[in-house]
C-alpha positions in Angstrom: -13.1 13.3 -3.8 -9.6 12.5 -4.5 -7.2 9.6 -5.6 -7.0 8.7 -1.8 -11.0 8.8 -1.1 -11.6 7.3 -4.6 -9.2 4.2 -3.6 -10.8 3.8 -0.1 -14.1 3.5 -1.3 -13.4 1.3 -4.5 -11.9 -1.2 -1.9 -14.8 -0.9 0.7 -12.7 0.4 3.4 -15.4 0.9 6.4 -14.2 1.0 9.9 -14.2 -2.3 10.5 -12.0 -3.1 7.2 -9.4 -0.4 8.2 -9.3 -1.9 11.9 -9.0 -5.2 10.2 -6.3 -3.6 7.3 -4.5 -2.4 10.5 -3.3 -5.9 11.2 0.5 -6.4 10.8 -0.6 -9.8 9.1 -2.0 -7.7 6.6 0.4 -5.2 6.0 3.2 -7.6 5.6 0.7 -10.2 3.2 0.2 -7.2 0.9 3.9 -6.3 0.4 4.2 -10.1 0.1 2.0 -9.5 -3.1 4.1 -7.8 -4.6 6.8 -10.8 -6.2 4.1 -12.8 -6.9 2.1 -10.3 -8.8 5.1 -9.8 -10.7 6.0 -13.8 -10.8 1.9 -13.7 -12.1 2.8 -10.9 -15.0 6.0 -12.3 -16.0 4.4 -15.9 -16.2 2.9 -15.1 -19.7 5.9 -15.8 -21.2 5.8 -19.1 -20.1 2.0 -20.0 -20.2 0.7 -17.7 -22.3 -3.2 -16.3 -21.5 -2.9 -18.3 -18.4 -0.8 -15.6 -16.6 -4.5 -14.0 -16.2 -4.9 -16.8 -13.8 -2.2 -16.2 -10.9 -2.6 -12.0 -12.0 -6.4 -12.8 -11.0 -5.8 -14.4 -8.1 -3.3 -11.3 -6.7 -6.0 -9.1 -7.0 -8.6 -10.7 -5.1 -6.3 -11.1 -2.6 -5.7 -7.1 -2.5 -8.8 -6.9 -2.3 -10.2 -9.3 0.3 -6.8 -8.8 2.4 -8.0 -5.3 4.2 -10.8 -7.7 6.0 -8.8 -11.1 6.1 -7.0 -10.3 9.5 -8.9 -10.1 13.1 -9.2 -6.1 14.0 -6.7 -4.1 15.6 -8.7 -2.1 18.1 -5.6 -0.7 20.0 -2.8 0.3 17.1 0.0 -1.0 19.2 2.3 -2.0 16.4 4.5 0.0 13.8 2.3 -1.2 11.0 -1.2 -0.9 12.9 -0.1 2.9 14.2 0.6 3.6 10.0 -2.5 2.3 8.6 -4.7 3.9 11.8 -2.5 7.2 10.5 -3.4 6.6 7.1 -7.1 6.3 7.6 -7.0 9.4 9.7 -5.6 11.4 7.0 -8.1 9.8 4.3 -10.3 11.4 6.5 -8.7 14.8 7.1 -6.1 15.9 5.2 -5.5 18.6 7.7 -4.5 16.8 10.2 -0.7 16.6 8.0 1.4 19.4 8.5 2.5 21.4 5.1 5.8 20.4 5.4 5.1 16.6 5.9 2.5 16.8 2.5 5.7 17.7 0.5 7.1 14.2 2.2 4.4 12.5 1.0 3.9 13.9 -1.9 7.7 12.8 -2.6 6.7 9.5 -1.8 4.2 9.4 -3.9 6.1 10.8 -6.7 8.8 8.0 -6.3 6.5 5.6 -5.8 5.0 6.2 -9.2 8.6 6.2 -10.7 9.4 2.8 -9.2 6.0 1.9 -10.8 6.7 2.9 -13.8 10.2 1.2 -13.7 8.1 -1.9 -12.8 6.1 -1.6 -15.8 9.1 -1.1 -18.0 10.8 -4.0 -16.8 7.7 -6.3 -17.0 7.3 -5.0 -20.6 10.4 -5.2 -21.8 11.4 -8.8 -19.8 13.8 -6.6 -18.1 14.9 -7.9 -14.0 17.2 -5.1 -13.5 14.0 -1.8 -14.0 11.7 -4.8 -12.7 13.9 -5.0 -9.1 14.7 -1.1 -9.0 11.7 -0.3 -9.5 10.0 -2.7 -6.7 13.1 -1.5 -4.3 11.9 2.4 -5.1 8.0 1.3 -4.2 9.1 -0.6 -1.4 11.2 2.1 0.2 8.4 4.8 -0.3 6.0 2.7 0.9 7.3 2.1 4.3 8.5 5.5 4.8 4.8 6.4 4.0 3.7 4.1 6.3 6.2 5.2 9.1 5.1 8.9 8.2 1.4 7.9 8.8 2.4 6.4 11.9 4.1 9.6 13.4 0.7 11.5 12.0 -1.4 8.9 14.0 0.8 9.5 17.0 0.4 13.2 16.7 -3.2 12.9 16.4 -4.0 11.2 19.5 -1.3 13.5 21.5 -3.3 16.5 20.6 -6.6 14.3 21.5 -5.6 13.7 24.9 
């Protein structure tokens, strides 16, 4: 079991939660999580312990959010086709070319890099690493998602 696998099932991600995830509404909510997690972290400078509060808050909500939206039988949308891609390759990594698992694992790798950026900034009370950094995760993040929609349109090309 890897990262990926690990991830899916930490989050309960059955097929009713990855029809549901599939929902632009929760796509776009989740990347809407991202300033206010870091409004949440950088809040301890202003009320202290608190900040566990709002951080708390952010995670339940990346939690619940995958079964938050109505399902999305038909992936009709950019972000539906990405996460229907996504949970296809959770579930066979063959199904992605060699040459498009170097793209991901670049966008992983940035990803990562952006995170850590994040982190820095967050640490350090630093804007400049903290909006790099979220620019870096939210370019790779969409790309990945626009891959994982060209792998779910592959996939049901070769189905039919």
């Amino acid at each position: 079991m890897d990262v990926a696998d690990r991830v899916a099932k930490t989050f309960g991600m059955t097929d009713e939660a990855w029809q549901r995830h599939a929902n632009p509404w929760s796509v776009w909510t989740r990347f809407a999580a991202i300033p206010l997690m870091l409004l949440a972290v950088w809040s301890r400078t202003w009320i202290g312990w608190w900040s566990l509060l709002p951080i708390g808050a952010v995670f339940a909500w990346l939690f619940v959010n995958p079964r938050a939206f109505p399902p999305v039988r038909e992936p009709r949308s950019w972000a539906a086709r990405g996460i229907y891609g996504e949970r296809a390759w959770v579930q066979n990594r063959d199904l992605v070319p060699p040459d498009h698992r170097k793209v991901l694992r670049l966008l992983v790798t940035l990803g990562v890099i952006g995170f850590g950026m994040i982190l820095w900034g967050l640490i350090a009370l630093e804007v400049w690493p903290i909006v790099f950094g979220t620019t870096v995760v939210v370019v790779a993040q969409l790309w990945r998602i626009d891959r994982f929609g060209w792998l779910w349109e592959r996939h049901q090309a070769h189905r039919s």
